[in-house]
C-alpha positions in Angstrom: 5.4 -21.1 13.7 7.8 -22.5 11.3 11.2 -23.4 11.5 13.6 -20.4 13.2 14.3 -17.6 11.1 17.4 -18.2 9.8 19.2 -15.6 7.5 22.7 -15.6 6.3 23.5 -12.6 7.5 22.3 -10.3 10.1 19.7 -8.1 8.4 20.4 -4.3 7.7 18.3 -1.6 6.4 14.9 -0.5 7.0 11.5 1.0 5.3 12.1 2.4 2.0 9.2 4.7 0.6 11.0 5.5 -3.0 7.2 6.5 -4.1 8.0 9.7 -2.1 10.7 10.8 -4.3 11.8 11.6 -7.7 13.3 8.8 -10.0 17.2 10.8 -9.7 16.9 10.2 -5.5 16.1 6.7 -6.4 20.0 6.3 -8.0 21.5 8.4 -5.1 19.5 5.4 -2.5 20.7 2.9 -3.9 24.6 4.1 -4.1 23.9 5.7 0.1 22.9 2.0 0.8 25.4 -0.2 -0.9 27.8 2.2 1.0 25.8 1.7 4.7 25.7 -2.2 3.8 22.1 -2.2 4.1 20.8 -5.4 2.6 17.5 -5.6 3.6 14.5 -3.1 3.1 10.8 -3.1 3.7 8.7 -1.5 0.7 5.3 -0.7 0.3 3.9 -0.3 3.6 1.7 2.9 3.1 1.8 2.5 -1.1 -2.1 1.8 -1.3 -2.7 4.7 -3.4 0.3 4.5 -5.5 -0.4 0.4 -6.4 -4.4 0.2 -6.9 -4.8 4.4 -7.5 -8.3 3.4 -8.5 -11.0 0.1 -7.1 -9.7 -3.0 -8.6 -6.9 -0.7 -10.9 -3.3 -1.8 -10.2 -0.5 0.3 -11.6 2.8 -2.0 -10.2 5.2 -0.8 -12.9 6.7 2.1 -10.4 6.7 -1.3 -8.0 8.4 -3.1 -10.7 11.2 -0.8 -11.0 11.9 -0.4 -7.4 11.8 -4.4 -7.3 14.6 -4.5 -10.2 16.7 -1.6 -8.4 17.1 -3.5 -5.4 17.9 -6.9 -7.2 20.4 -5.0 -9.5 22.0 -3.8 -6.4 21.8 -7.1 -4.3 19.5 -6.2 -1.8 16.9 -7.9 -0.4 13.5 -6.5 0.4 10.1 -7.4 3.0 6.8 -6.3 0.6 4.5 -5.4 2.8 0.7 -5.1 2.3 -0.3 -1.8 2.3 -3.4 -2.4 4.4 -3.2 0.3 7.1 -3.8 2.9 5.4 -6.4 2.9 2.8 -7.0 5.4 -0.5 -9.1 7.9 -0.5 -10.8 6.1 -3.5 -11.4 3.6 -0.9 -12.8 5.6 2.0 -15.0 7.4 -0.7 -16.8 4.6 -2.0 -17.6 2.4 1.1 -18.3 5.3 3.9 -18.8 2.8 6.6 -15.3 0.7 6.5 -14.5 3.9 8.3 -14.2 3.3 11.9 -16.3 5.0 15.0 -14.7 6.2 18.4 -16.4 4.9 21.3 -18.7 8.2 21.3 -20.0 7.3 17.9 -17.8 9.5 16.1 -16.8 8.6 13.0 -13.8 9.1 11.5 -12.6 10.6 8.2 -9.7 9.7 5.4 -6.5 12.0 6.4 -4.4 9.9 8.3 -3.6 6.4 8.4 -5.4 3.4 9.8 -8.6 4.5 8.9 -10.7 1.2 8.2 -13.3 -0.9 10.5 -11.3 -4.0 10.6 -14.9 -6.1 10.5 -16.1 -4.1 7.6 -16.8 -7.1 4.3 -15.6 -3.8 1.8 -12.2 -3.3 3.7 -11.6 -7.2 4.2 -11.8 -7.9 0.9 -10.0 -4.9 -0.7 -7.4 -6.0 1.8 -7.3 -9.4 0.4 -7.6 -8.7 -3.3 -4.2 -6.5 -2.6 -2.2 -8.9 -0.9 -3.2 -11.8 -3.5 -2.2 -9.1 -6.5 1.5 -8.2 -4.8 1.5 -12.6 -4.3 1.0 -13.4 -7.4 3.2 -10.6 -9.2 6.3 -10.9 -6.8 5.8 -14.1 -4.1 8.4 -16.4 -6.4 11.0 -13.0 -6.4 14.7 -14.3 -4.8 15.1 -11.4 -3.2 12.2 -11.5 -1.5 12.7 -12.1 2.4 9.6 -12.0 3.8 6.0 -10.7 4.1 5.1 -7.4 6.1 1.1 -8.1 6.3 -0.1 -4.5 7.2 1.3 -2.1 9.7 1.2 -1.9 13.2 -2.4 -3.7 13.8 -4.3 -1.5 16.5 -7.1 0.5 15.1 -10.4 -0.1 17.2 -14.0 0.2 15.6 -16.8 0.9 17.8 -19.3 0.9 14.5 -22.1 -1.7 13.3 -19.8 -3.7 11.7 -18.1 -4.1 15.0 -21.1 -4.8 16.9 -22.4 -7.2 14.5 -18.8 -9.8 14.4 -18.6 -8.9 18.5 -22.0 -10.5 18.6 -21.1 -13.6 16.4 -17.7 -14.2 18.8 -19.6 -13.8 21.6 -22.4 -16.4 20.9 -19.4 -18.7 19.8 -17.5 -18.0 23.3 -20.7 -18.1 25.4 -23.3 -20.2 23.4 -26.1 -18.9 25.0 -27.0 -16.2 26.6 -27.6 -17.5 30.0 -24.0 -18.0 30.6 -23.2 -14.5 29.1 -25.3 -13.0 31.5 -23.7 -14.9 34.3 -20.2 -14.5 33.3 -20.7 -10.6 32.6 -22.6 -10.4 36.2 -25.3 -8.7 34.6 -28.3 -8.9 37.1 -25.8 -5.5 38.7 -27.5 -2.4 36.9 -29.7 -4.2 35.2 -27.9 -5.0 32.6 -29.2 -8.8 31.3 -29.9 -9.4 27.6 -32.7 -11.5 26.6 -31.5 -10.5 22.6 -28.0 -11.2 20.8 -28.9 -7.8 19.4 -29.1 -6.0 22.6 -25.5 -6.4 22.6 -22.8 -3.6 21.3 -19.4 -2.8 21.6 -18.8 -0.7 25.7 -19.4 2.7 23.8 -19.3 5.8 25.7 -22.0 5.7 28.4 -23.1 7.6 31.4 -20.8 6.2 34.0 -18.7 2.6 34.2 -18.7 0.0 31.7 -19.3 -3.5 32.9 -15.7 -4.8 33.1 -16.4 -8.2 31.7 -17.6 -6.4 29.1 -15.0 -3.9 28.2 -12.2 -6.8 28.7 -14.4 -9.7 26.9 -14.5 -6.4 23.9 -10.3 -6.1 23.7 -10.2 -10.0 23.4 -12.9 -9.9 20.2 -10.7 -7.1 19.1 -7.4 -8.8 19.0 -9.6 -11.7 17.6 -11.3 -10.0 14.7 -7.7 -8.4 13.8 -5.8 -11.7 13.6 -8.8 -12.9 11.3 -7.9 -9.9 9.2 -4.2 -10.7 9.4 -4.8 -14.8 8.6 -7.0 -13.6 5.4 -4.3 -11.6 4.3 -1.7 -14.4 5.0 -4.3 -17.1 3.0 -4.2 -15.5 0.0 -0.1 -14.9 0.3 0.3 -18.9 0.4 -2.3 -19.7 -2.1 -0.4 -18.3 -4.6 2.7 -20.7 -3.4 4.4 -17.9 -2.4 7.2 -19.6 0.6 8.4 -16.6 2.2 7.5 -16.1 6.0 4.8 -13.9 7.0 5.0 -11.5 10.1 3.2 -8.2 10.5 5.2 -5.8 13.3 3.6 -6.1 17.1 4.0 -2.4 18.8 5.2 -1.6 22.1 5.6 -0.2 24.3 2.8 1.6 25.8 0.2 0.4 23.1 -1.3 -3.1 23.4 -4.7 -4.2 21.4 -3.3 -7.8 20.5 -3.0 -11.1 22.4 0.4 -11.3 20.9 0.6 -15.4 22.4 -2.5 -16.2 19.7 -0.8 -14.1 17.3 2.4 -15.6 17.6 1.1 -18.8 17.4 -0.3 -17.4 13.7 3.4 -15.8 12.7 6.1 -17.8 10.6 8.3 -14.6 12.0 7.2 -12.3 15.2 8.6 -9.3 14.2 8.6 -5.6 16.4 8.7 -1.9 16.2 10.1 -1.0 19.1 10.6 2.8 20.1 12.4 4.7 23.0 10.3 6.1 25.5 12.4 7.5 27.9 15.8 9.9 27.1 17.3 8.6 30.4 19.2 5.9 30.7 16.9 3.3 31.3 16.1 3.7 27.4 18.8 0.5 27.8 16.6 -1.8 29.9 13.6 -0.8 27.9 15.7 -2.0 24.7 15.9 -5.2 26.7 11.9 -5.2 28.0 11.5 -5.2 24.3 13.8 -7.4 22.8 12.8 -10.3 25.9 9.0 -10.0 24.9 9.6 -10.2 21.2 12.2 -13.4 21.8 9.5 -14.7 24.4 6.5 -14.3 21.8 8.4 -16.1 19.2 10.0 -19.0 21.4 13.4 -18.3 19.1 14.9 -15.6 17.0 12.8 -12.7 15.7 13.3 -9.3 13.7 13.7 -6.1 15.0 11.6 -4.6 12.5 11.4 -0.8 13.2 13.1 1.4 15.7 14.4 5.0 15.4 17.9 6.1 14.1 18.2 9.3 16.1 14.6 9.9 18.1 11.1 10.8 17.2 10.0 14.7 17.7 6.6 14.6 17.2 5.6 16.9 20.1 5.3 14.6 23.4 8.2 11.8 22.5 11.7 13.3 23.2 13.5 9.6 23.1 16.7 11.4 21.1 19.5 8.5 19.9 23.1 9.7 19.5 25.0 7.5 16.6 26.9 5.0 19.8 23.6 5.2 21.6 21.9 3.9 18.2 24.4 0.9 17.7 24.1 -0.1 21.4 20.9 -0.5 21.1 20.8 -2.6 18.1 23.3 -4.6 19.7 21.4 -5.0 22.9 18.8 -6.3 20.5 20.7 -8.8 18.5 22.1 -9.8 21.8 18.4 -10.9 22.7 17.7 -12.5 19.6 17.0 -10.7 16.6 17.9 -11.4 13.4 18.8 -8.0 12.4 18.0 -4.1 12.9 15.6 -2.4 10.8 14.6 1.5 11.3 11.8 3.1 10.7 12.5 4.9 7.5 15.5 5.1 5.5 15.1 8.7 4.2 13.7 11.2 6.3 10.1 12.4 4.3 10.3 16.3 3.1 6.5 16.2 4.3 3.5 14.6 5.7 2.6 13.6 8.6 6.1 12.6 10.1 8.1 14.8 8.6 10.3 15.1 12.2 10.6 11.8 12.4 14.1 10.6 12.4 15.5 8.4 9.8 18.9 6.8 8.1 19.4 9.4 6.0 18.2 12.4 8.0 17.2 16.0 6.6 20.4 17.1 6.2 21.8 14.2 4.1 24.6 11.4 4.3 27.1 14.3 5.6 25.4 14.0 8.9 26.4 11.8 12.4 23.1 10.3 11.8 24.2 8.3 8.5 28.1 8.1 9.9 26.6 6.0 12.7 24.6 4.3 9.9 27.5 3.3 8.1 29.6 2.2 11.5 26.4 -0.2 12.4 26.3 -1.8 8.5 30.1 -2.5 9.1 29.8 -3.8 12.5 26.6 -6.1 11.4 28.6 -7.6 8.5 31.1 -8.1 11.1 28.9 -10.3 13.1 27.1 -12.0 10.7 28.4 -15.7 11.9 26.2 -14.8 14.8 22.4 -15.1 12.6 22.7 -18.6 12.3 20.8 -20.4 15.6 21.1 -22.7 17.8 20.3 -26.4 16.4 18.6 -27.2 19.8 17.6 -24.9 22.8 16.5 -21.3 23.2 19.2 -18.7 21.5 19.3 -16.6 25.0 19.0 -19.1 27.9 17.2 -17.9 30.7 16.7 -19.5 34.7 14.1 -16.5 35.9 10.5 -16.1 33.9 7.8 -13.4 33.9 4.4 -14.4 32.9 2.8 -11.9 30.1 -1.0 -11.6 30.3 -2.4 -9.1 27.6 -5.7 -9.8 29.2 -4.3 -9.0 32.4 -3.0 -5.9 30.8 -6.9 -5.0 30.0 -8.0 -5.7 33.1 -6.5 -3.8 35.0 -7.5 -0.9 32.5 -10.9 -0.9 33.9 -11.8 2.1 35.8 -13.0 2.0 39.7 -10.6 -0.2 41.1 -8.9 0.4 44.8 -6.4 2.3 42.9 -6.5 3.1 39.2 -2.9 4.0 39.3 -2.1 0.3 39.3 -0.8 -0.3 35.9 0.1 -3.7 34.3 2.7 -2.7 31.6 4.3 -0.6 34.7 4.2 -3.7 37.2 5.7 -5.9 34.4 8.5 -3.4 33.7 9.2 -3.0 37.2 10.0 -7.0 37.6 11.9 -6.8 34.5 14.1 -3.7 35.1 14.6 -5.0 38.2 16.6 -8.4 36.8 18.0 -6.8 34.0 19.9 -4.5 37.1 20.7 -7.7 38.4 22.5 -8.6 35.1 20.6 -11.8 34.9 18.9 -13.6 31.3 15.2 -13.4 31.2 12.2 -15.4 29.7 8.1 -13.8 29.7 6.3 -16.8 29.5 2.5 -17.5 28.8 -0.4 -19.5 31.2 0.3 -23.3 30.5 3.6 -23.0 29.2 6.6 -25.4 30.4 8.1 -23.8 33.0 9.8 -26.5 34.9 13.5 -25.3 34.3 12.7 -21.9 35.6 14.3 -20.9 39.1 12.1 -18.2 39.6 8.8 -17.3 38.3 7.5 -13.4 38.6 3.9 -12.9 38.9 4.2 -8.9 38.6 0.3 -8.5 39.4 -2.8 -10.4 37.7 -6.3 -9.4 39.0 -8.2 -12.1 36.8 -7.0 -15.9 37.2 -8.8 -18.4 34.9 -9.1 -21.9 36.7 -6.2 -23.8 34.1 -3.4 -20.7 35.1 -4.2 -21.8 39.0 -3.6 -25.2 38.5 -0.9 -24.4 35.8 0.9 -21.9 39.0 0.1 -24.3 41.4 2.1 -27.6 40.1 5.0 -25.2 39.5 5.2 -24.5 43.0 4.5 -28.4 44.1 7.4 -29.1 41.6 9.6 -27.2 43.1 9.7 -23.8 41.6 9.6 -20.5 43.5 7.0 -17.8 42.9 6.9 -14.8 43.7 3.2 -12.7 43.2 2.7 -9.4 43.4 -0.5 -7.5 45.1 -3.3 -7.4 43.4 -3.1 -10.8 42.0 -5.5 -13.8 41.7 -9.0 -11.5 43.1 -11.1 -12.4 40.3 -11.8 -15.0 37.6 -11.2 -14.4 34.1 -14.2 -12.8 34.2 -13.5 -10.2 36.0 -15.7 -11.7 39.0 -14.7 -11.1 42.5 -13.8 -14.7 44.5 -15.6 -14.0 47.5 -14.0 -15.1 51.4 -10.8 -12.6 51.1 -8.1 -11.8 48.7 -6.3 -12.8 46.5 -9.0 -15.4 46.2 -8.3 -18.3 43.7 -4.4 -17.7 44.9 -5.4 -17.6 48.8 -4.3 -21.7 49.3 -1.5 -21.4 47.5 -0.1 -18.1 49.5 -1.4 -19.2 52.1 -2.5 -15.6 53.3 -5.9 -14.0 53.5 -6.4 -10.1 52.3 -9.1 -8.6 53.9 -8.6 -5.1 52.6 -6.8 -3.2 50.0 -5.1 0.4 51.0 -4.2 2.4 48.5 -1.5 5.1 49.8 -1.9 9.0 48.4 0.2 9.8 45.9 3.9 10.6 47.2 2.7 8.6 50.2 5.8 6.0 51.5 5.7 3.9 53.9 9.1 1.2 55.6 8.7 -2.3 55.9 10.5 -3.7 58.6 13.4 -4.8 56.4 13.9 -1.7 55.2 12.7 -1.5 51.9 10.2 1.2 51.3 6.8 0.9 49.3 4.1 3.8 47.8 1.0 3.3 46.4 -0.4 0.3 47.7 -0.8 -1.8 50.8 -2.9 -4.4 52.4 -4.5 -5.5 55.3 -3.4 -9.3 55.7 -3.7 -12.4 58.0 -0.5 -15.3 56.8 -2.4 -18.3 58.4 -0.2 -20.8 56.1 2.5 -18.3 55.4 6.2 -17.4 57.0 6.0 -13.5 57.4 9.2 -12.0 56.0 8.5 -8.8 56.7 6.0 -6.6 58.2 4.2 -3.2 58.0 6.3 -0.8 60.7 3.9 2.3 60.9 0.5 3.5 60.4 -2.6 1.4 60.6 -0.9 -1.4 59.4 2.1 -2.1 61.6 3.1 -5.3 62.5 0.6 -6.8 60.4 2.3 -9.3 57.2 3.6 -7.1 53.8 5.9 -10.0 52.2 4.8 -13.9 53.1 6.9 -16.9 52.1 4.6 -20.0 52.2 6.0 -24.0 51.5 4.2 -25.9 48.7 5.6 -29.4 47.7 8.6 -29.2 46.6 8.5 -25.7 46.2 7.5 -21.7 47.8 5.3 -19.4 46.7 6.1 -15.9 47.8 3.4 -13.0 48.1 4.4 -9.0 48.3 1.1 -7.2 49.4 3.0 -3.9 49.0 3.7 -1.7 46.4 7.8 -1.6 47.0 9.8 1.2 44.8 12.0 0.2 42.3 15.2 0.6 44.6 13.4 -1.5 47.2 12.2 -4.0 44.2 15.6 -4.1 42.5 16.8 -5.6 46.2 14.4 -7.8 47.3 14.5 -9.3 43.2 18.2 -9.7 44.1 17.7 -11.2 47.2 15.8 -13.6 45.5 18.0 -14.2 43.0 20.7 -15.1 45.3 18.6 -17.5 47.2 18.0 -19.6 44.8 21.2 -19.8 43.2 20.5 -17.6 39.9 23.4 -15.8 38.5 24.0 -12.6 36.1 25.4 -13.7 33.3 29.0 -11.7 34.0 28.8 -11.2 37.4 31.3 -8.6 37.4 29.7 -6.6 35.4 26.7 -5.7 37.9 26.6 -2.2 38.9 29.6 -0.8 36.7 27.1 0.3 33.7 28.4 -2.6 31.8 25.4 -4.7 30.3 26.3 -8.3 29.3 23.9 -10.7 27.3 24.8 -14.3 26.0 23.5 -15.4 23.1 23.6 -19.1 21.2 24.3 -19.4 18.5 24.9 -22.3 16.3 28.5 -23.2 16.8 29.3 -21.0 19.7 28.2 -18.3 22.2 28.6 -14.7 21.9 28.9 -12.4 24.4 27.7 -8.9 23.9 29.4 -6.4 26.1 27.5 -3.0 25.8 29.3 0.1 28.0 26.3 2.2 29.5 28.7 3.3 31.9 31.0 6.2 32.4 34.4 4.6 33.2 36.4 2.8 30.7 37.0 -1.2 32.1 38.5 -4.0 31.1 37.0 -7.2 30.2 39.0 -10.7 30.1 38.4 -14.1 29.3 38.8 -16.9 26.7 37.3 -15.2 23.1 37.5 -13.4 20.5 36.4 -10.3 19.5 34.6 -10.1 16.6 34.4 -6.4 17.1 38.3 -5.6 17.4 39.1 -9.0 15.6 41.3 -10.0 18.5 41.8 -12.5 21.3 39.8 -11.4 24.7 42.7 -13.4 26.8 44.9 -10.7 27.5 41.6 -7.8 28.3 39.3 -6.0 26.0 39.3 -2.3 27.1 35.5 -0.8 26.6 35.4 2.4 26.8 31.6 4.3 28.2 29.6 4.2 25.1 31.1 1.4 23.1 31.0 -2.5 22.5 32.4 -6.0 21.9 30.8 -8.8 21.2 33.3 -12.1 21.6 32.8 -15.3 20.4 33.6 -17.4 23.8 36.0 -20.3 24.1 34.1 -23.4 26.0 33.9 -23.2 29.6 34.7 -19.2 29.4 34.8 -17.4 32.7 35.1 -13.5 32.4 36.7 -10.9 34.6 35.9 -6.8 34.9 38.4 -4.1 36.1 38.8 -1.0 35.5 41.3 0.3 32.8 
């Protein structure tokens, strides 16, 4: 990482694909933006074809032009490389850079992504582009940044694969002894004797080894951040300065180990799309913007989301205009530098054609592009808030939840107690549940410091290296408070049961011992005996070392421990064996909260549908005040408004739907009644 990403001015705008359309839309884009007070597009994401129409052939001058539009009209742009999704030229001439499904199917040109990310052909065409777009446009002044590719993710099961999956493996293993031990392979007679017995966990009779399929998705995330460093390489040998980001996804898709890649980033960026029409689209916008702000350990870029919703047969996710500038609020609140959407102009064709943009179908006289226009103002409004902090995190945080994308993949394995049991699910669950509580929070990796945190979540981790034991374990003897979820700690990072009871490797630090997981039917409750109420999952446990806060109160279970409190050091390390609903989550999360002293961040706000984030900023703190609500209220305290441009001492009415976002006085305490 370099130093924060630090614009003057919130950026506005989005992916612009003029390539689409005729040179007279062009004139009518430029004149729709300047009046939206977009300064800041993406270009050249899917313009393969269009750039290099033929191997080694570049035709820019169509680039050119666009470049000297935007310039003539002040307004910045990201180039991206157009690496995910290759010509047909390109699919033509080297037939196997195209990738294979798991059943050995491979593949044809027709959509996008289609390349094997270890193919020598795609890695170098991908290269030779992004040193041709360097060298032409690196030194431009408009230039903000680098988009390297799109949305990394596409997963090759072909020879190319198997061939780099054997070279990472002998460099993670070094022999094949310790392969074979690590990947338990004596079960099913599955040792290797041969590097080349080895391939990718393609479709087979029954289970995959799950050291295996997990030890696969790391090579994977591996082999695409090689892909991604080649491409950024050739960007700085040219002396090209701008930072490089390429856009994680979320929220239900997850190939990458997006720590490692961060680590890799000058910028972590995000496309980030609504997957719910409900309204906890709002604490998703949150889930997302936290992760992204987490990943980058400062500010970051929204770099995609929708402007109204995606119809594209299963995602219903609709945005109306207030709903769209919440959101982008809630995620400048978090950190980002900006809001970006995914595209400007809605396409007349293709592939996406329903997919919502800027300017939508119907044109600039829509509520689509009048919401546009309202958000451009509003940014420019608020553009005092870009600049960071000069010391400290921009959102400050006293609670942590610890991100695993290998614990993700784990638990994707089949044949465990309950397949059901679903990381990205568990980890939004603990989230949702302190973003109802109104309080700042932090995702945090193994290792990390995380000696100012009050409270650190441990949704559920089936596979514990030995370093995030230790790492949990001086936490606790510090005195932090943990608080694990089931399922946690059973086997080592690979995927290896630790025999003598559950959760194994976490057992002396519980201080409980799991003899036996039982999964509940689906729609299956059960009631602890303080009342909360759990479904899916219990356990059969002995608490030895552990205070029993509550117990089982039916069925085979009751009176044995569900939720243990046990004394380390300084500190306590908390274990729920039971699958608790969200309701029963959000209050025992609470309850936790107020036990150790962890606040929301307008306390007053909690339960009225009125979302407040603070964010730091480099000579103040904003306050973003988001209505999800239906009630207007009034909000009062020392500020001012940057949204009404007015003092906050007197009350800001906020009426359901809408916004302010003050600029606090020092030592600003805030009040909420209703209007």
């Amino acid at each position: 990482m370099t130093a924060p990403f630090a614009p003057a001015r919130l950026l506005f705008g989005g992916d612009y694909n003029p390539e689409q359309w005729p040179r007279d839309v062009w004139d009518e884009d430029m004149a729709l933006m300047r009046r939206a007070g977009v300064n800041t597009v993406t270009i050249g994401v899917f313009s393969w074809a269009a750039l290099e129409p033929r191997e080694g052939e570049f035709e820019p001058g169509w680039l050119d032009d666009v470049v000297a539009l935007l310039d003539a009209h002040e307004i910045g742009f990201f180039l991206a490389t157009p690496t995910a999704s290759p010509p047909p030229w390109f699919t033509k001439a080297h037939p196997d850079a195209l990738p294979v499904r798991p059943d050995g199917t491979q593949l044809w040109h027709g959509s996008r992504d289609t390349y094997a990310i270890s193919a020598p052909a795609y890695r170098e065409a991908a290269r030779r582009v992004a040193r041709f777009l360097a060298e032409r446009y690196g030194s431009h002044p408009r230039l903000r940044g680098w988009h390297v590719h799109n949305e990394y993710g596409t997963v090759d099961h072909g020879p190319h694969a198997a061939a780099a999956f054997r070279r990472w493996l002998q460099a993670r293993y070094g022999s094949l002894a310790v392969l074979n031990d690590a990947w338990y392979t004596a079960f099913w007679s599955q040792r290797y004797d041969d590097w080349d017995e080895i391939v990718p966990p393609r479709a087979t009779q029954y289970l995959h080894n799950p050291a295996q399929v997990v030890d696969f998705k790391r090579f994977c995330s591996a082999e695409m951040l090689a892909a991604y460093a080649e491409q950024r390489d050739e960007i700085r040998a040219t002396g090209s300065s701008a930072p490089v980001t390429t856009n994680f996804m979320l929220p239900t898709w997850n190939h990458l180990d997006q720590w490692e890649w961060s680590d890799e980033l000058d910028l972590v960026s995000v496309d980030h799309y609504l997957d719910t029409p409900g309204p906890d689209g709002e604490a998703h916008v949150a889930y997302g913007a936290d992760l992204t702000r987490s990943w980058g350990e400062g500010p970051w870029l929204l770099m995609e989301q929708s402007a109204a919703g995606i119809r594209d047969g299963r995602r219903q996710a609709f945005k109306d205009p207030d709903r769209m500038i919440r959101n982008s609020l809630g995620y400048v609140a978090r950190g980002s530098q900006g809001a970006l959407f995914f595209q400007w102009r809605a396409s007349a064709g293709g592939s996406e054609t329903w997919h919502s943009a800027m300017v939508p179908h119907s044109g600039p006289e829509s509520r689509t592009y009048a919401g546009v226009v309202e958000l451009g103002t509003l940014l420019d409004r608020l553009h005092e808030v870009a600049a960071p902090p000069a010391e400290g995190p921009v959102v400050a945080a006293d609670v942590a939840v610890l991100w695993d994308a290998a614990g993700w993949w784990s638990l994707e394995t089949p044949h465990l107690p309950n397949d059901d049991l679903d990381y990205a699910t568990e980890a939004r669950a603990t989230h949702r549940a302190l973003w109802r509580a109104g309080v700042a929070v932090d995702f945090v990796r193994s290792g990390a410091d995380v000696a100012r945190y009050r409270v650190l979540f441990v949704p559920t981790l089936m596979a514990l290296d030995a370093a995030t034991v230790a790492w949990l374990t001086r936490y606790v003897e510090d005195g932090g408070y943990l608080v694990v979820g089931r399922f946690t700690g059973v086997a080592d990072e690979h995927e290896r049961v630790v025999p003598g009871g559950y959760p194994g490797r976490l057992r002396d630090l519980l201080g409980v011992r799991v003899t036996e997981h039982l999964p509940l039917a689906p729609g299956d409750t059960q009631e602890l005996s303080d009342g909360s109420v759990v479904g899916q999952w219990t356990e059969r446990m002995e608490a030895p070392g552990a205070k029993v806060v509550a117990h089982y109160t039916e069925g085979p279970l009751a009176g044995s421990p569900a939720v243990t409190r046990h004394a380390v050091g300084d500190g306590a390390a908390v274990y729920v064996s039971a699958g608790l609903v969200q309701e029963s989550w959000d209050a025992f999360v609470a309850t936790v909260l107020a036990e150790r002293d962890v606040r929301a961040v307008v306390p007053e706000a909690v339960g009225t549908g009125l979302e407040a984030v603070r964010r730091r900023g480099a000579e103040a703190t904003y306050l973003f005040l988001l209505h999800h609500g239906d009630r207007p209220l009034r909000v009062a305290g020392a500020g001012h408004d940057l949204v009404s441009d007015g003092p906050a001492e007197d009350g800001i009415v906020i009426a359901p739907g809408s916004y302010a976002v003050v600029r606090e006085a020092p030592g600003a305490t805030w009040s909420v009644t209703p209007a």
